[in-house]
Every structure is written in structure tokens, then in C-alpha cells.
C-alpha positions as CSV (number, residue, x, y, z in Angstrom):
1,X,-18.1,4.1,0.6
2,X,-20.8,4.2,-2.6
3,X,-18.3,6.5,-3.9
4,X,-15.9,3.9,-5.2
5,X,-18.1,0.6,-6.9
6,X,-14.6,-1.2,-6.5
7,X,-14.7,-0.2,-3.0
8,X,-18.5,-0.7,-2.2
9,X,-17.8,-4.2,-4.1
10,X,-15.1,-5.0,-1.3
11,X,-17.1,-4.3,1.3
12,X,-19.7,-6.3,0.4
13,X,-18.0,-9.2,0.4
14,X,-15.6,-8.7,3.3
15,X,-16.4,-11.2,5.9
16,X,-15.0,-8.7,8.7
17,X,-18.2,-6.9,10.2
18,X,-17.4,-4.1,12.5
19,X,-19.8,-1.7,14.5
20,X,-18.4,1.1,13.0
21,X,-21.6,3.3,12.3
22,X,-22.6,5.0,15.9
23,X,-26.0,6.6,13.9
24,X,-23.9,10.1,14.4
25,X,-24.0,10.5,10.9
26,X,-27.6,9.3,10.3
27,X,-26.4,6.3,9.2
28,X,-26.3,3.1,11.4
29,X,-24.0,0.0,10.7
30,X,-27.3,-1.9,9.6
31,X,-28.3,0.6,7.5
32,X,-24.9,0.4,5.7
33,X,-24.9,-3.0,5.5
34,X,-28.7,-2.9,3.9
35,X,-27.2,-0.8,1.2
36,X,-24.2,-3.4,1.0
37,X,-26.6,-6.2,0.4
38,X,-27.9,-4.1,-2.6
39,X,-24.1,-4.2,-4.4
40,X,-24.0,-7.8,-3.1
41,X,-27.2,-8.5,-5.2
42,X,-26.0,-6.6,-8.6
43,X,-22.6,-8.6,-8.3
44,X,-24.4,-11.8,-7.9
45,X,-26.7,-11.0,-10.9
46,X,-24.0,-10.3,-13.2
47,X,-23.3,-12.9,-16.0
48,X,-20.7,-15.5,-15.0
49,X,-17.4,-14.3,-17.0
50,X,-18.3,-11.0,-15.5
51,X,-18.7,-12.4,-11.8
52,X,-16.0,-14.8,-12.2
53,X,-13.8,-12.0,-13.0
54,X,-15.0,-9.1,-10.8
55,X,-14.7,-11.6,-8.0
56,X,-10.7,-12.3,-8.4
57,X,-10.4,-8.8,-9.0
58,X,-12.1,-6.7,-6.5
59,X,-13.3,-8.5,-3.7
60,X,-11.3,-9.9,-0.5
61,X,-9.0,-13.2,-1.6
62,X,-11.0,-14.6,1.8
63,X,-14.4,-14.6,-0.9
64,X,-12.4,-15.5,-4.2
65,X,-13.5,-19.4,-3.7
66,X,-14.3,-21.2,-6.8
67,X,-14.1,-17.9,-8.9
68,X,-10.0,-18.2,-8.5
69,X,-10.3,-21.5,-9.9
70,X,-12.3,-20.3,-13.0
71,X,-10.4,-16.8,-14.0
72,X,-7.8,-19.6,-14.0
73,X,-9.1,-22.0,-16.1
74,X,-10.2,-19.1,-18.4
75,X,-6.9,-17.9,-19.3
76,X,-5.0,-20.5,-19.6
77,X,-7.7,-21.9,-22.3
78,X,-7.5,-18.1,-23.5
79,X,-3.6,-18.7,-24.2
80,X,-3.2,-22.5,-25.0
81,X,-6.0,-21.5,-27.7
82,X,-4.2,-18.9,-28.8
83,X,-0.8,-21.2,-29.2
84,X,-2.2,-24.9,-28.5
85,X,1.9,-25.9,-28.7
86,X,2.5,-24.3,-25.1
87,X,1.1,-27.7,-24.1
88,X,4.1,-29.5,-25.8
89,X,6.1,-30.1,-22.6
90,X,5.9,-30.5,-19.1
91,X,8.7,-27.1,-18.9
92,X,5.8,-25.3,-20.8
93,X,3.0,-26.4,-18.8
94,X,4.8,-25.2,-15.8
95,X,5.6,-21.9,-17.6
96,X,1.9,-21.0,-18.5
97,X,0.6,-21.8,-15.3
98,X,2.7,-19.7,-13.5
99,X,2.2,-17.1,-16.8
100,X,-1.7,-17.3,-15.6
101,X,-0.8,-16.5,-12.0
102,X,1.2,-13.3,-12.9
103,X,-1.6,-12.4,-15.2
104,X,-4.2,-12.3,-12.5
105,X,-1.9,-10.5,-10.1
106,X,-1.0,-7.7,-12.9
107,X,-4.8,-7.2,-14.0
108,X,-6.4,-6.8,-9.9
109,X,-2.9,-4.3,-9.6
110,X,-4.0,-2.1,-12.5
111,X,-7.7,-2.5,-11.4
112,X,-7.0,-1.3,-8.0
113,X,-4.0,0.7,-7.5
114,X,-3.2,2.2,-11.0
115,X,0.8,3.0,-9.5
116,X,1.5,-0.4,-8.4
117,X,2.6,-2.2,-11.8
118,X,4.4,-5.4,-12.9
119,X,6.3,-4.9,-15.2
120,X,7.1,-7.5,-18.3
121,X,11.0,-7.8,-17.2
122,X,9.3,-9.3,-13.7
123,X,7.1,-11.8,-15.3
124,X,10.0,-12.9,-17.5
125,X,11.7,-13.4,-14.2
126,X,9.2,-15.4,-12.5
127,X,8.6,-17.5,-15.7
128,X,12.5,-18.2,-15.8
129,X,13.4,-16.4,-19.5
130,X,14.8,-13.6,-20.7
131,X,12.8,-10.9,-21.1
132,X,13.2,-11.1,-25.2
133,X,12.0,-14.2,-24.7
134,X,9.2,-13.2,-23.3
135,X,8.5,-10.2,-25.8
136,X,8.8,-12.9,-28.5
137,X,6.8,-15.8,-27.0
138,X,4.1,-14.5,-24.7
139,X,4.1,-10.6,-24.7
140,X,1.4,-10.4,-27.4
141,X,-0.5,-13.4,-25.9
142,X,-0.7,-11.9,-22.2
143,X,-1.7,-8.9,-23.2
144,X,-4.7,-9.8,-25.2
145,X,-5.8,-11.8,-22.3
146,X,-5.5,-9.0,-20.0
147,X,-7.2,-6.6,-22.7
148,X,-10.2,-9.6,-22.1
149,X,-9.9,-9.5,-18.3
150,X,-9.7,-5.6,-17.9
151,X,-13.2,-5.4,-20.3
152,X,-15.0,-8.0,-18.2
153,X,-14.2,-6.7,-15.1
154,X,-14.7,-3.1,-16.5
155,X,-17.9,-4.2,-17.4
156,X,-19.1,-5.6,-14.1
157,X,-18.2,-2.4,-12.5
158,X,-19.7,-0.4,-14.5
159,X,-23.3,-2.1,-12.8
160,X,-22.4,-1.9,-9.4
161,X,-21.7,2.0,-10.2
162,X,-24.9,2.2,-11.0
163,X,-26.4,0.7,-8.0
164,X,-23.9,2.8,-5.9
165,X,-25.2,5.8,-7.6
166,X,-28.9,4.6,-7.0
167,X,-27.9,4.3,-3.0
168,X,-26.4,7.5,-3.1
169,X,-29.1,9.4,-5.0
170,X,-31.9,7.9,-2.3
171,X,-29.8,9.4,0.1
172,X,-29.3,12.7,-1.5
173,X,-33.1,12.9,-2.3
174,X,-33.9,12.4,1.6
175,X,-31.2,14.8,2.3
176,X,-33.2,17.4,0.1
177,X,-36.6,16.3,1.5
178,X,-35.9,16.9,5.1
179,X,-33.9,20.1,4.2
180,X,-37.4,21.2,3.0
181,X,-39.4,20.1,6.0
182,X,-36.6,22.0,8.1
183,X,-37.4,24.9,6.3
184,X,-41.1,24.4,6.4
């Protein structure tokens, strides 16, 4: 479980609580979700664009809340900054929000499950152009944003590694300590 940081973050957040640790192992269920609280704590501490970020992109959509709503309102400020014309028309409105959607579906993909892509062709689809149209208007655009999203989030999980390798190096350290007194 403190293996993966994108799967300890997950679990942290997952509002499903199962009894799943029978203490076999040495660890008990609320044991595991004392060292869950720990990541819980790092992803809370983390500066907002970080959170807001991690949040869409690695925990449950059941804990997304008002983070959604924000990764949102990021990128499409991202792109309308980028090209404040998008805003022109009603027809372009409607494009870029449904650009921002596909944008946060692509980025948790490649976060999470590095075969699963969507492809440009596919968000040309959704968006309703041509994918040369797409190349031409938006290719350059969506894929500085993602660059954006992919550094935050990268960035968030780069501290919840680090408290997942804390947990695990108590544990190892205990491990080695009662190898010791077993030897004693």
C-alpha cells in the first residue's frame, strides 16, 4: 500500500472502510488507517494548486468536491489567457469547456494508468472539429496546460512519497529491531 504514493493517496481518501487487516500480518486495520491519516495530513498540507490538483487526479471522484470545481476554473483561465478570443462566442465557450473536461480526463489517465491514453483525434471528436483543427487551434494550448497539471500534480506526489517512505522505513527499522531481540 505505501509502495505506490498515488495509491496510499487513494486510500486515504476513499470513504469505503473495510476490516481487511486480521493482525496476521502484524498489521491491524487501525494501524493501517493510523498510517493513512499520516498521507491524509501531507496531502492536506500541500499548497493549494498542488492539492487542488492532486485531488482531481489521484484520489476517489466520491472526495474530488470543490477541488473539481477549481482544476476547472484553473485551466480554462490557463487557456482563455493564453487565447482571450476563445471567449468570442457562445460555440467557443461551449468548445473550451468541454476542451477543459477532456483535459482533466487525459492528465488523471496518464497519472494513473500510463497505457490508457486519449488521443488528440478523440478530443477533436468530442469538441466537434476536425482533428487539423484541432492541431491548429488548441493542440499547443492543451498541451501546455497539461505540461502545468502533470508538474503540479508531480510535485504533490513527490511529498506523499516521502511520507510513504517514512511509514515504510519505521516499519522496516522495527522489523530489524525485533529480528535482533529474536536473536538475542
Amino acid at each position: 500500500m505505501f509502495n505506490d504514493p498515488i495509491e496510499a493517496w487513494h486510500d486515504a481518501f476513499c470513504s469505503i472502510r473495510s476490516r481487511t487487516g486480521n493482525g496476521s500480518s502484524g498489521i491491524t486495520w487501525d494501524v493501517i488507517q493510523g498510517e493513512l491519516a499520516k498521507v491524509k495530513h501531507t496531502v492536506l498540507a500541500l499548497p493549494s494548486k498542488q492539492l487542488d490538483i492532486g485531488m482531481v487526479m489521484f484520489a476517489p471522484d466520491d472526495a474530488q468536491g470543490n477541488y473539481l470545481s477549481r482544476v476547472e476554473q484553473f485551466i480554462y483561465r490557463c487557456l482563455l489567457d493564453l487565447k482571450p478570443e476563445r471567449s468570442n462566442s457562445l460555440k467557443q465557450i461551449r468548445r473550451l469547456s468541454m476542451l477543459v473536461d477532456a483535459l482533466i480526463i487525459r492528465c488523471r489517465r496518464e497519472m494513473n494508468d500510463h497505457d490508457s491514453k486519449i488521443t488528440d483525434v478523440e478530443i477533436a471528436a468530442s469538441l466537434g472539429i476536425f482533428p487539423s483543427a484541432y492541431n491548429r487551434d488548441y493542440q499547443s494550448d492543451a498541451n501546455f496546460v497539461m505540461e502545468q497539471l502533470k508538474c503540479y500534480a508531480g510535485d504533490a506526489l513527490v511529498e506523499v512519497s516521502i511520507t510513504c517512505n517514512k511509514i515504510k522505513k519505521g516499519y522496516y527499522q522495527s522489523d530489524n529491531q525485533s529480528v535482533r531481540m529474536d536473536n538475542k
